[in-house]
N, C-alpha and C positions, 0 to 999 in steps of 0.2 A: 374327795369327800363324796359320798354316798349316801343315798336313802332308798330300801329296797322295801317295797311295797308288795305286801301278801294279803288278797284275798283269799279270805278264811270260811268256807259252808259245810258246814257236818264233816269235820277232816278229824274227828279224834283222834283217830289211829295214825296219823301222817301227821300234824302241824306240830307237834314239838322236834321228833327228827330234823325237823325242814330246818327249824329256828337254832335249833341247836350246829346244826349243821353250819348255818350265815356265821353264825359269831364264829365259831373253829375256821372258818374261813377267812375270815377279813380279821380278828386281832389280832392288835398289835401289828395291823397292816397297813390299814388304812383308817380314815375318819370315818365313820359310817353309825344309820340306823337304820332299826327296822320297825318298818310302822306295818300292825298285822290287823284287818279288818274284819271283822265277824261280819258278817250278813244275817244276821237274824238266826244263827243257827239253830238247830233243836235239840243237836247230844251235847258232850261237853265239852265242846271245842270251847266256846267262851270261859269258862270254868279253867280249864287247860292254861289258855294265855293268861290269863289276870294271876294264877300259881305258879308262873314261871319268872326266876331271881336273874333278870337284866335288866342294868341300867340304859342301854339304848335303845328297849325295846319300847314301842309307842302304842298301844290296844286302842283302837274305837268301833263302837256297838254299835248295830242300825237292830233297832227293836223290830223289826223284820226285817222280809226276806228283799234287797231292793233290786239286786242283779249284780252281777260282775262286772261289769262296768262300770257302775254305779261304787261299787265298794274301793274298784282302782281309782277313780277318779277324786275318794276323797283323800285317800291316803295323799295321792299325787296331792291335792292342796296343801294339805299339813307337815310334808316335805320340808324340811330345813335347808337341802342342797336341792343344785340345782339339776346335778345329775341323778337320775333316775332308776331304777331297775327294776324289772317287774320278775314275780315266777309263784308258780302253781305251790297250793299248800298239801299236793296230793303224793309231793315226792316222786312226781314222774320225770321230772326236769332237774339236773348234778346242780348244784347250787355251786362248784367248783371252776363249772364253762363260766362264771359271769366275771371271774378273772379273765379269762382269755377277751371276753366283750370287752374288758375297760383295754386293753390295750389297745384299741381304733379310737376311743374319746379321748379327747375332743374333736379330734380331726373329721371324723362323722358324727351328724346330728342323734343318727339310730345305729345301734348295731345290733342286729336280730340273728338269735339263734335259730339254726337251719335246723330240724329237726331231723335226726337218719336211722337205721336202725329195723327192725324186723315189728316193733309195736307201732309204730305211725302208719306202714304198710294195713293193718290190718281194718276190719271192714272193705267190703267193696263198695259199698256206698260212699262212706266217708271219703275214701280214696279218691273217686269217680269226682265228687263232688267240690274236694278242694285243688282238683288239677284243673277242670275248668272255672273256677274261679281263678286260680291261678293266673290261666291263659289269658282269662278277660282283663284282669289286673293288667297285666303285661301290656296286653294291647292298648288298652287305655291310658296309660303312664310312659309307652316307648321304652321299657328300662327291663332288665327281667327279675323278676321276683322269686326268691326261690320257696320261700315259705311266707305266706299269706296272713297265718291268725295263728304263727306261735306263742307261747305265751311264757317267754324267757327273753329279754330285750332291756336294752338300758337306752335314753333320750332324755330328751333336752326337754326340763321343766316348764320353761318358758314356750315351747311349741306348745304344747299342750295345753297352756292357759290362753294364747291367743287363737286355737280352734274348738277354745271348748265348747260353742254352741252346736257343732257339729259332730261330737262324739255322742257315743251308743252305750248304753246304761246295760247291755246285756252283752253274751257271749262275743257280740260281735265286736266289743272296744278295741280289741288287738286289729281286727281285719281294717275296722275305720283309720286306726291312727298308721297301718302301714299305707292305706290310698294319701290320706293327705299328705305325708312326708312325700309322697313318692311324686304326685301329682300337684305340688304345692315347690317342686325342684331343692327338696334339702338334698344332704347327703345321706349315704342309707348302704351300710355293709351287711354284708351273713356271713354266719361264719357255722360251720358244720361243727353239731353238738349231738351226745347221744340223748335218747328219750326212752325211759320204762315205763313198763307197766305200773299205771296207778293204784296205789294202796286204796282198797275202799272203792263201792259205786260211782258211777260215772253223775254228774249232773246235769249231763248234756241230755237235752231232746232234740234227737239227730234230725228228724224231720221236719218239726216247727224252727229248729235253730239253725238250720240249712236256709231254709225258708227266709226268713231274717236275714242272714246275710248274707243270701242275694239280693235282698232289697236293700242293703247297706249299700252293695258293691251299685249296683244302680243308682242309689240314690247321691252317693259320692261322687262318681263320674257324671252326671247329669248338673252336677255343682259347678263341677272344677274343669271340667272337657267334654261339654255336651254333643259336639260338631262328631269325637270319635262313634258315640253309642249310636248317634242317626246314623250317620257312617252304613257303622256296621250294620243298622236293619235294614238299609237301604238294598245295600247288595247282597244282603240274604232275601232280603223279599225279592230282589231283582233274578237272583239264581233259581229260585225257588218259581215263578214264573217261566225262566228258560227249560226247569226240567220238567214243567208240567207241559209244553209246548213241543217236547220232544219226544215223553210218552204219546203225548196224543197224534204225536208223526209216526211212530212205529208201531201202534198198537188201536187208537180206539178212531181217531177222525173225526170227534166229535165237533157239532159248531160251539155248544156248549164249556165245552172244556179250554177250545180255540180262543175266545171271549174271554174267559175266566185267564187264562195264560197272558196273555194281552194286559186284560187290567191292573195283573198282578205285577209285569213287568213296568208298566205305567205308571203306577201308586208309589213307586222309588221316587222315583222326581217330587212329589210332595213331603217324602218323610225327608230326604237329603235336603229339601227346602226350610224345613221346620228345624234341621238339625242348624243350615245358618242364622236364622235368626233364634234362636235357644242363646248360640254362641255370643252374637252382638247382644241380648239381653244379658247374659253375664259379663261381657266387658264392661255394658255401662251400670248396673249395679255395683259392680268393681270398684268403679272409679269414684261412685259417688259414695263409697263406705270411706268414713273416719279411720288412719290410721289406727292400728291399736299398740 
């Protein structure tokens, strides 16, 4: 039993292919619905779903615009099952790979499409930008991650209702809910899926939404393994002090610089301190939250 969950934003030209496409897939296969979210849009996507003749299909309107997260997260409420499945209403993601995903459930909590292919490559920013997120992901969690904030994945309903105060109302939902599965020790597979080219303008703003979630990915790890991020400024500030200490041995001699190198190597020991007691303030917060 299935419920796959579509956030829907100015997709005229894509969101009935998508939906057409679920049913061709899954009847007479499986139990399944599909609950499709308008966000507010402005053409006629909501027009679109409300004219489309399916009995599993479940429409809800947000009279604005309230984000992507925001529009998965209600679907995800209104869910009938308990299994889950998310994907883009822009037809850049085979609605076909979420067979292969249910073949790992139940036995993993998550199973995330890996996204491959010559369109995920492109930009150099984006690129740049979701490998080190990736890398930090990684570090942070011990586990390795191979795609970050796809947005093709099926999980467990119930996780998501017991971290909901910590999910993200915008592009970042996907990137939030793979740190907490990951960092939170569920199970969590990939499985390599292809990705096109989207029908229609993009909605993303690469540089505020980049922006965003790195302060997710920080603000995640600071939650649930605070001790890793001090950690790690520790001994970037620490290195970052031994190369200032080295230029100034092969090139400048300054006392200034010498000083400055010094303090910089120094100032580790207070953040790596701050990062133990971060960690002992989230154990015992921990301890004293009510199961849920």
């Amino acid at each position: 039993m299935l419920s796959v969950v579509i956030p829907v934003f100015n997709e005229e030209h894509a969101v009935k292919n998508v939906i057409d496409e679920i049913k061709m897939t899954f009847l007479n296969k499986i139990d399944f619905e599909i609950i499709a979210v308008d966000d507010g849009s402005s053409d006629k996507s909501l027009e679109i779903l409300k004219s489309l003749e399916c009995e599993n299909l479940k429409v809800i309107s947000h009279v604005e615009n309230l984000g992507y997260g925001k529009s998965l997260f209600d679907g995800i409420v209104e869910a009938r099952y308990d299994c889950i499945a998310i994907i883009d209403s822009d037809g850049s993601y085979p609605v076909k790979d979420i067979l292969s995903l249910l073949e790992y459930y139940p036995q993993y909590d998550m199973v995330i499409g890996a996204r491959t292919g010559q369109e995920i490559k492109r930009g150099f920013f984006k690129s740049l930008a979701r490998f080190m997120f990736n890398q930090i992901a990684q570090y942070a969690s011990g586990r390795k991650i191979d795609d970050i904030n796809s947005g093709l994945r099926i999980f467990r309903k119930d996780v998501i209702l017991k971290y909901r105060d910590d999910m993200c109302t915008g592009f970042s939902f996907t990137t939030t809910i793979t740190l907490i599965f990951f960092l939170n020790f569920y199970f969590v597979k990939y499985i390599p899926i292809d990705y096109h080219k989207r029908i229609g303008k993009t909605k993303v703003k690469h540089f505020k939404d980049t922006l965003r979630a790195a302060q997710i990915i920080v603000q995640a790890i600071l939650h649930y393994n605070p001790i890793k991020l001090f950690l790690l400024l520790a001994v970037l500030n620490a290195l970052l002090g031994v190369g200032l200490g080295f230029l100034n041995y092969l090139f400048f001699d300054l006392q200034l610089l010498r000083l400055t190198s010094a303090l910089t190597i120094c100032s580790s020991v207070p953040i790596f301190a701050a990062g133990l007691i971060a960690e002992q303030i989230k154990k015992i917060t921990t301890s004293m939250k009510p199961n849920k």
